[in-house]
C-alpha positions in Angstrom: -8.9 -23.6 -25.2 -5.3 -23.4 -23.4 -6.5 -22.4 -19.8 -4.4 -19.0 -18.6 -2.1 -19.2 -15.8 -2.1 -17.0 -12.8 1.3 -16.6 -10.4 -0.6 -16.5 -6.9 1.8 -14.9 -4.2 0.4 -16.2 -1.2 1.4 -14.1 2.0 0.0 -16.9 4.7 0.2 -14.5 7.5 -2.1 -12.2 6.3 -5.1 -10.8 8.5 -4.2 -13.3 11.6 -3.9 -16.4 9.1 -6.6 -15.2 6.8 -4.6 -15.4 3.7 -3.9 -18.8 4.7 -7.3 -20.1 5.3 -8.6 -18.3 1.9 -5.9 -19.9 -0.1 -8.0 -23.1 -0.6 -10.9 -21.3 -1.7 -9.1 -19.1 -4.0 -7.4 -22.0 -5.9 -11.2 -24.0 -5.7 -12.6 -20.6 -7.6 -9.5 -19.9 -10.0 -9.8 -23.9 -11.0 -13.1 -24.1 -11.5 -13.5 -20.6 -14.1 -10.4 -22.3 -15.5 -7.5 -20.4 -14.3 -4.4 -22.7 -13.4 -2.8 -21.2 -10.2 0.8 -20.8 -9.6 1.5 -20.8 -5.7 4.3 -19.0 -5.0 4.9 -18.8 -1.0 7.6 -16.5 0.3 9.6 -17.2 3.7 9.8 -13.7 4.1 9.7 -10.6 1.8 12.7 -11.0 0.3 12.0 -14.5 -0.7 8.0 -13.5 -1.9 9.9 -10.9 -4.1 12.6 -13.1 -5.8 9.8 -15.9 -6.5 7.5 -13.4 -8.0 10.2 -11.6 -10.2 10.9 -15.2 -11.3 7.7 -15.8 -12.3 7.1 -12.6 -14.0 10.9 -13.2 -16.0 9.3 -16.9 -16.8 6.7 -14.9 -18.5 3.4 -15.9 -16.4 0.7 -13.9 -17.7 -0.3 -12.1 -14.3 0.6 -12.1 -10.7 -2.0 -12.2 -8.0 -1.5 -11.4 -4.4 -3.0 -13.5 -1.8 -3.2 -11.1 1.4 -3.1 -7.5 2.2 -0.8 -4.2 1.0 2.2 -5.9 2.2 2.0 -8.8 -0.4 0.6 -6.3 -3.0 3.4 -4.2 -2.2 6.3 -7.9 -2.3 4.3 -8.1 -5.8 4.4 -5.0 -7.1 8.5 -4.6 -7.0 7.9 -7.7 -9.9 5.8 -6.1 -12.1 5.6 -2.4 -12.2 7.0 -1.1 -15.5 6.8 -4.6 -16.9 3.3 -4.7 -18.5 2.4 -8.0 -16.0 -0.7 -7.0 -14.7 -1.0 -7.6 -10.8 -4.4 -9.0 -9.3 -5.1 -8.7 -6.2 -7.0 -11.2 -3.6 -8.0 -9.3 -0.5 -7.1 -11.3 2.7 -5.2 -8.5 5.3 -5.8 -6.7 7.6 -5.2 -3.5 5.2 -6.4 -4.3 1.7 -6.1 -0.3 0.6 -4.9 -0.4 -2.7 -7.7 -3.6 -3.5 -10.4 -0.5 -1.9 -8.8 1.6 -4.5 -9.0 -0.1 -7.1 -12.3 -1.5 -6.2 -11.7 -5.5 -5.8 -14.2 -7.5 -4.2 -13.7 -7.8 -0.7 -14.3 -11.4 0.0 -10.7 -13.1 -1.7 -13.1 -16.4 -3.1 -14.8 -13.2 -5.1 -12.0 -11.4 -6.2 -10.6 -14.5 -7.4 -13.8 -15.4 -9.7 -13.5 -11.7 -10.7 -9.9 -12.1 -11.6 -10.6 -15.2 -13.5 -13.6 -13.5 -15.6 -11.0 -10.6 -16.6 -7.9 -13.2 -17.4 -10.7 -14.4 -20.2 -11.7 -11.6 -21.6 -8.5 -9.7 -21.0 -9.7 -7.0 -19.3 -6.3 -5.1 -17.9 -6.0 -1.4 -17.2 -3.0 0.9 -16.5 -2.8 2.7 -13.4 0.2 5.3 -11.7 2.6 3.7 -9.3 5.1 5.8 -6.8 8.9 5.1 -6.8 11.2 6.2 -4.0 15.0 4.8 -4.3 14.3 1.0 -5.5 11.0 0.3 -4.0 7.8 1.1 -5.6 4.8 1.5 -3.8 1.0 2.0 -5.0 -0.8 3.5 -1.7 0.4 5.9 0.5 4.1 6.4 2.1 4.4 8.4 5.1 6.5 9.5 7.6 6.6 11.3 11.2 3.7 10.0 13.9 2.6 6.8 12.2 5.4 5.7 10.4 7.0 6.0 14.1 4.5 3.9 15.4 4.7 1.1 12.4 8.2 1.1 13.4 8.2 0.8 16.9 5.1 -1.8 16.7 7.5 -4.0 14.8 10.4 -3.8 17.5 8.2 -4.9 19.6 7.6 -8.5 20.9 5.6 -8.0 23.3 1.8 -8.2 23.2 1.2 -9.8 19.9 -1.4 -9.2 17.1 -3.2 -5.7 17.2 -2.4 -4.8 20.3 0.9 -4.4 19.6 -0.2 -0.9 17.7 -2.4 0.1 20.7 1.1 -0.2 22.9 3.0 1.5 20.1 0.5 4.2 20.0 0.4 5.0 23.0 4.3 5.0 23.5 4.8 7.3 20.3 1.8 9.4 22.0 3.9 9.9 24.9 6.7 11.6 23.3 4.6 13.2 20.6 6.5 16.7 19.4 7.0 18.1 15.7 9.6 17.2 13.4 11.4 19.5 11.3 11.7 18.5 7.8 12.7 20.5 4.2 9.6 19.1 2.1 9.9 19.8 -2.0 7.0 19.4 -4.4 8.5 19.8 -7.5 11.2 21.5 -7.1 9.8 24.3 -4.8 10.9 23.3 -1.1 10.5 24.9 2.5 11.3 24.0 6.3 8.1 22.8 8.2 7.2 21.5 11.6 4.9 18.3 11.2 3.6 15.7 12.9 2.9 13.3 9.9 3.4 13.6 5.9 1.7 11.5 4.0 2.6 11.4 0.1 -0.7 9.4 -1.7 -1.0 7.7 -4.5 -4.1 6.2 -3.7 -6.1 8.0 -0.8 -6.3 5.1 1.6 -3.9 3.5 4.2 -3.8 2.2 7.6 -7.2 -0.2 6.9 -9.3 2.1 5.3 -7.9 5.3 6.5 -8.8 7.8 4.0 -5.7 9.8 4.5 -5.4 11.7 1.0 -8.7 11.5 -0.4 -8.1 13.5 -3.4 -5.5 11.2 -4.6 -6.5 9.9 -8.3 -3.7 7.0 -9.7 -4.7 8.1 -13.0 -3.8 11.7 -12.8 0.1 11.5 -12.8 0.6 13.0 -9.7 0.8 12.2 -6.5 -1.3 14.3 -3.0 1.0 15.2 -0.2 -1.0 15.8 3.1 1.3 17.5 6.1 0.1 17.9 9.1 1.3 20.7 11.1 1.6 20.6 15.0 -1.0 19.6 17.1 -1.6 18.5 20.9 -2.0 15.0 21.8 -5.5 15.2 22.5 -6.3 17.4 18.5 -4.3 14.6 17.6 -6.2 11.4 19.0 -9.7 13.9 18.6 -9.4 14.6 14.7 -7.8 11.1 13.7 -11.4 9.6 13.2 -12.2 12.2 10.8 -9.3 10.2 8.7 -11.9 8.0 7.9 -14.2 10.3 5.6 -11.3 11.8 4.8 -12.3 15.5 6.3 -9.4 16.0 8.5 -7.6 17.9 5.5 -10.7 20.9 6.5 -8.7 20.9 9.7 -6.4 24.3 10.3 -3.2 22.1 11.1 -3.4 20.5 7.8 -1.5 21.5 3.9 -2.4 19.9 0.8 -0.1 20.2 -2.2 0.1 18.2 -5.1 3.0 17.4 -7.3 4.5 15.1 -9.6 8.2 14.4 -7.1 8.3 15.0 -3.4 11.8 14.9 -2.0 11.8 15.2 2.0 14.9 15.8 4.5 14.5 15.5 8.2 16.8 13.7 10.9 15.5 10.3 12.4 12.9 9.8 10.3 12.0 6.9 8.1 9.5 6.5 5.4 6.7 3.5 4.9 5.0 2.9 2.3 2.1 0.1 1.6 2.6 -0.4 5.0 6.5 -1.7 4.7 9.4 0.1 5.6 10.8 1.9 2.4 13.5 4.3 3.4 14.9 6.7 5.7 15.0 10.2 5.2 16.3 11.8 2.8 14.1 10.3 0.2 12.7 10.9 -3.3 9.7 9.7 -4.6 8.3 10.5 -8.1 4.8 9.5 -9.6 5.6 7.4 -12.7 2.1 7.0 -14.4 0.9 4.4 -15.7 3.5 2.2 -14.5 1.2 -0.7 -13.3 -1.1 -2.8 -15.3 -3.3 -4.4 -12.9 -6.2 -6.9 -13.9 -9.8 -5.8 -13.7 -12.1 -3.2 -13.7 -13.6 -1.3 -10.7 -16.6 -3.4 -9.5 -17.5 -0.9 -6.9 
């Protein structure tokens, strides 16, 4: 039997270098359940998402991504709305959407799993977001965090994590609400927020359960605002973002909706945890845009 091919997008960065010491054992576990791997390996994300759309316009039957949301995410602008299913291969520090979806956690795992469903063929279809150009399949947000992703990657100074506890702290500092013109649609007002988050998924952040009704199968997407709050409500109910409970707290709006268009000055918007677009920006559920490989082994 002609052994299927997977593309494997390998983000080597990934989780401190964790996507590059898994890659071995991923191509050892897609070899042996005969899958023939692909390695594509992008310079940057630009370059991970012109060697993906190549493979997916050479017709490779899936594309896999080696590392966390952000190489999801490069691999995701290749396939959404083009029936290639995406796999995914946990190695980041956030691996929401492979939570989501429920992939094995250990990337040697996933990839056996991935090879057993390239056999049988075992694909579902699944909602993604689109906001411009970029589509994204987790959460996109803007106000408080996506400040603090943004200023985290200005800085150069410390590296690794503790880059976000500096960032934190900094966007702590000068915490205030920001007015923005938030439509679900096509019914708009003015609010004050700290954060929006628009969720496809419910996770982000590494597990952050940030809109926990959010269902990829339902067509629509779960917009979570956050109203004003202190800096101390703020770093007191942020652990309830784990178990997803903060949305009982008396700051917080949930609306759901199949477009979300919002306005605001200075802001900009992330998504999967890369920077999508500044405001204004629309962003409409399209379902079942994604075929991704697998089914939920949770």
């Amino acid at each position: 039997m002609p052994q299927p091919e997977v593309a494997v997008l390998v983000n080597a960065q990934a989780g401190r270098g964790r996507g590059a010491r898994a890659t071995a054992a991923v191509v050892a576990a897609l070899t042996a359940a005969g899958v023939r791997p692909r390695l594509l390996t992008g310079t940057d994300r630009d370059d991970a998402e012109r060697q993906a759309a190549a493979a997916v316009a050479d017709g490779v039957p899936a594309v896999a991504a080696l590392g966390g949301d952000g190489a999801a995410h490069a691999a995701l602008q290749a396939v959404a709305g083009t029936g290639t299913p995406l796999g995914l291969l946990p190695a980041g520090s956030g691996n929401d959407l492979a939570l989501a979806l429920g992939v094995p956690a250990d990337p040697a795992a996933a990839a056996r799993a991935l090879a057993e469903d390239l056999h049988s063929g075992a694909v579902r279809r699944v909602d993604a977001a689109r906001t411009g150009d970029r589509w994204w399949a987790t959460v996109l947000c803007c106000g408080f965090d996506s400040a603090v992703t943004d200023r985290a990657d200005r800085l150069r100074w410390p590296r690794g994590p503790r880059r976000y506890d500096v960032a934190i702290l900094a966007e702590l500092a000068r915490l205030r609400p920001r007015e923005v013109e938030l439509t679900v649609d096509g019914v708009g007002r003015p609010w004050e927020v700290t954060l929006v988050a628009v969720g496809n998924t419910p996770w982000y952040g590494g597990g952050l359960k940030i809109a926990p009704g959010a269902d990829p199968g339902d067509g629509l997407l779960e917009v979570v605002v956050v109203g004003p709050v202190s800096r101390r409500e703020l770093v007191r109910t942020r652990p309830r973002l784990a178990a997803g409970t903060h949305v009982d707290h008396p700051a917080v709006t949930v609306l759901r909706g199949r477009e979300v268009v919002l306005h605001g000055a200075g802001l900009t918007t992330y998504a999967d945890g890369e920077p999508v677009s500044p405001l204004p920006a629309v962003s409409v559920c399209v379902p079942g845009a994604l075929t991704v490989v697998g089914t939920d082994r949770r």
